[in-house]
C-alpha positions in Angstrom: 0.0 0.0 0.0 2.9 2.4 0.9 4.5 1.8 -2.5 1.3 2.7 -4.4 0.9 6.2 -2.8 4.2 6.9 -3.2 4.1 6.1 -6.5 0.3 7.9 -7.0 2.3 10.8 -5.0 5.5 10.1 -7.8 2.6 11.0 -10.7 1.5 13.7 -9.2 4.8 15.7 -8.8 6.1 14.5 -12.3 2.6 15.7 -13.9 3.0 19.0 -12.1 6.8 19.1 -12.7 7.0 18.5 -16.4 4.6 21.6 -16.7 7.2 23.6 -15.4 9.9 21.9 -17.5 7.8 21.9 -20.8 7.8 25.5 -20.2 11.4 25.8 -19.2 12.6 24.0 -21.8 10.3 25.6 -24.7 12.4 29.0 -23.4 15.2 27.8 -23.7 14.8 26.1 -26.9 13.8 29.6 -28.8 16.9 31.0 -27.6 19.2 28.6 -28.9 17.0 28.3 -32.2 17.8 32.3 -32.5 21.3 32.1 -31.9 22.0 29.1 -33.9 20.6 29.7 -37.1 22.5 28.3 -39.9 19.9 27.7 -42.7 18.8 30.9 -44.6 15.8 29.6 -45.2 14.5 28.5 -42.1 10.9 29.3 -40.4 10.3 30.3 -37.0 12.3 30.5 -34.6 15.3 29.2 -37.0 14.8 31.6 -39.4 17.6 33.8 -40.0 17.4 37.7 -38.7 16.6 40.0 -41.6 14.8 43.3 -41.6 11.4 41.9 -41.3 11.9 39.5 -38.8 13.9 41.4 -36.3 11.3 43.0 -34.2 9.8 39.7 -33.5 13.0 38.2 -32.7 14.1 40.9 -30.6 10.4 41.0 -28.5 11.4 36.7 -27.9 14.5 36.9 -27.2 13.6 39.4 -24.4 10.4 37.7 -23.1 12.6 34.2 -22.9 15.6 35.8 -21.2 13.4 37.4 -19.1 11.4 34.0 -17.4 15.4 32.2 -17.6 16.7 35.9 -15.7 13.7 35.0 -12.6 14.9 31.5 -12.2 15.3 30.8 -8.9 17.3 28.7 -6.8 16.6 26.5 -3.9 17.7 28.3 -1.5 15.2 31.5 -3.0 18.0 33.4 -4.5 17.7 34.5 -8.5 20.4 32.5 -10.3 21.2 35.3 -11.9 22.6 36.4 -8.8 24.1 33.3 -7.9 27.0 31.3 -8.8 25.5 29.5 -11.2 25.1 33.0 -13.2 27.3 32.5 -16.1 24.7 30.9 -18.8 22.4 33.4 -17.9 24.9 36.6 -18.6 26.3 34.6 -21.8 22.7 34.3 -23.3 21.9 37.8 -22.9 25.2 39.1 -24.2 24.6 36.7 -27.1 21.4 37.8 -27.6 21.7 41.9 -27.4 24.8 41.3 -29.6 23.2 39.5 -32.0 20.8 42.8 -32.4 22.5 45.2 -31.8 24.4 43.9 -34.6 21.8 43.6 -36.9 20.3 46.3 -36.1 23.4 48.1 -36.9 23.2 46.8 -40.2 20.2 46.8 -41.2 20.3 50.4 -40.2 23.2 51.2 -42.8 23.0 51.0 -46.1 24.1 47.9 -46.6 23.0 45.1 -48.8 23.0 42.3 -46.5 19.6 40.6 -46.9 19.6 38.3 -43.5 21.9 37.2 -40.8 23.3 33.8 -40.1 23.5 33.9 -36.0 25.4 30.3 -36.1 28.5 32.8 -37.7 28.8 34.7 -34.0 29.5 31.5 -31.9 32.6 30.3 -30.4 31.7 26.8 -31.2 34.4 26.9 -34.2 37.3 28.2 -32.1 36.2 25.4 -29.4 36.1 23.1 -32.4 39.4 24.0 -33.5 41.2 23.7 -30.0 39.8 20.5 -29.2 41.1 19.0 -32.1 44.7 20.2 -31.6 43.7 18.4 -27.8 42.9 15.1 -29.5 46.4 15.7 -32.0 48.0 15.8 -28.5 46.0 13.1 -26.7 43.8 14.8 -25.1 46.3 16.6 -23.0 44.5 19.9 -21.7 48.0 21.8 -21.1 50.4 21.0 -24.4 53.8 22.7 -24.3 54.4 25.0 -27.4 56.3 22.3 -29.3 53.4 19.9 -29.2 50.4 22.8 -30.0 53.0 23.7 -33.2 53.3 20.3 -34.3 48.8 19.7 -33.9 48.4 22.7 -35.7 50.8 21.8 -38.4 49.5 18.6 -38.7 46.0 19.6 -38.9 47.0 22.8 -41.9 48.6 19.4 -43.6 45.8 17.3 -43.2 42.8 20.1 -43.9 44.5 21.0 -47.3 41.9 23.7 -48.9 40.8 22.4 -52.1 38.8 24.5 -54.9 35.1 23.9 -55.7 34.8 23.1 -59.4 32.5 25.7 -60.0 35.0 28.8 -58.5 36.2 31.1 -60.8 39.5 30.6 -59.9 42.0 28.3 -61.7 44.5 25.9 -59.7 47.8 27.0 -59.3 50.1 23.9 -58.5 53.0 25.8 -56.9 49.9 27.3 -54.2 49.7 24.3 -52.5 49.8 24.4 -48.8 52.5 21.3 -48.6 54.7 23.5 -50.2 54.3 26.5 -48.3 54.6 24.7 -45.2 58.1 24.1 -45.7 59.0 27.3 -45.5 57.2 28.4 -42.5 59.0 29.2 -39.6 57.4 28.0 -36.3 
């Protein structure tokens, strides 16, 4: 008998629980959407920031980082006062970066017709270290000799080669293993 109320009890708190997480989590999920756009034709919430989308972006972004800026901790403090603080600050720098920079833009004269938000992350640098990590075995402090040798390695192996329909012709004497040779490290 115990075990069934606490299970009855179990189904109550998850029912009233996953309210609150649906919710959480549907936050959460527009803001990433909005900051990692890469397709340029994407609806919604992926949809890429141009002129006649911004306003709308810009009033969900503030709602959502808003509700994720009154989270609270357990003990009753905001966790954007806690220690915990750091994914809150990131989004909204992300976010009022990402327009302020389009609005920038879109304020000029310039022909840009939409932006790409994927373009402003870090993930690439991140991408680019943790390969030199795996060069070196995963070693989270290489020396300078070994973070020269992953980076050469990695120039050698990620030769840049031409699309066939670029209007540029091969040169032979531009490849990259033959420049390498000559670089100093």
């Amino acid at each position: 008998m115990l075990c069934l109320r606490n299970c009855h009890m179990g189904i109550i708190l998850y029912t009233i629980f996953s309210k609150y997480f649906y919710w959480f989590y549907k936050q959460i999920d527009k803001v990433f959407d909005i900051l990692n756009c890469h397709n340029p034709f994407g609806k919604g919430y992926k949809s890429p920031v141009n002129r006649q989308n911004i306003d709308f972006i810009e009033q969900t972004l503030a709602s959502s980082l808003t509700y994720i800026e009154s989270l609270k901790m357990p003990d009753g403090r905001l966790l954007s006062e806690s220690r915990r603080k750091a994914f809150v600050i990131g989004l909204r720098t992300a976010a009022n970066s990402l327009i302020g920079f389009a609005r920038e833009v879109f304020n000029s004269d310039s022909k840009v017709k939409y932006i790409l938000s994927f373009k402003f992350s870090q993930d690439h640098i991140e991408n680019l270290f943790s390969k030199i990590r795996a060069r070196n075995g995963f070693n989270d402090n290489p020396d300078v000799i070994c973070f020269k040798s992953a980076l050469r390695a990695l120039l050698v192996k990620s030769d840049i080669t031409l699309s066939p329909n670029s209007n540029f012709f091969f040169v032979k004497s531009l490849l990259l293993y033959d420049k390498l040779k000559y670089v100093r490290w």
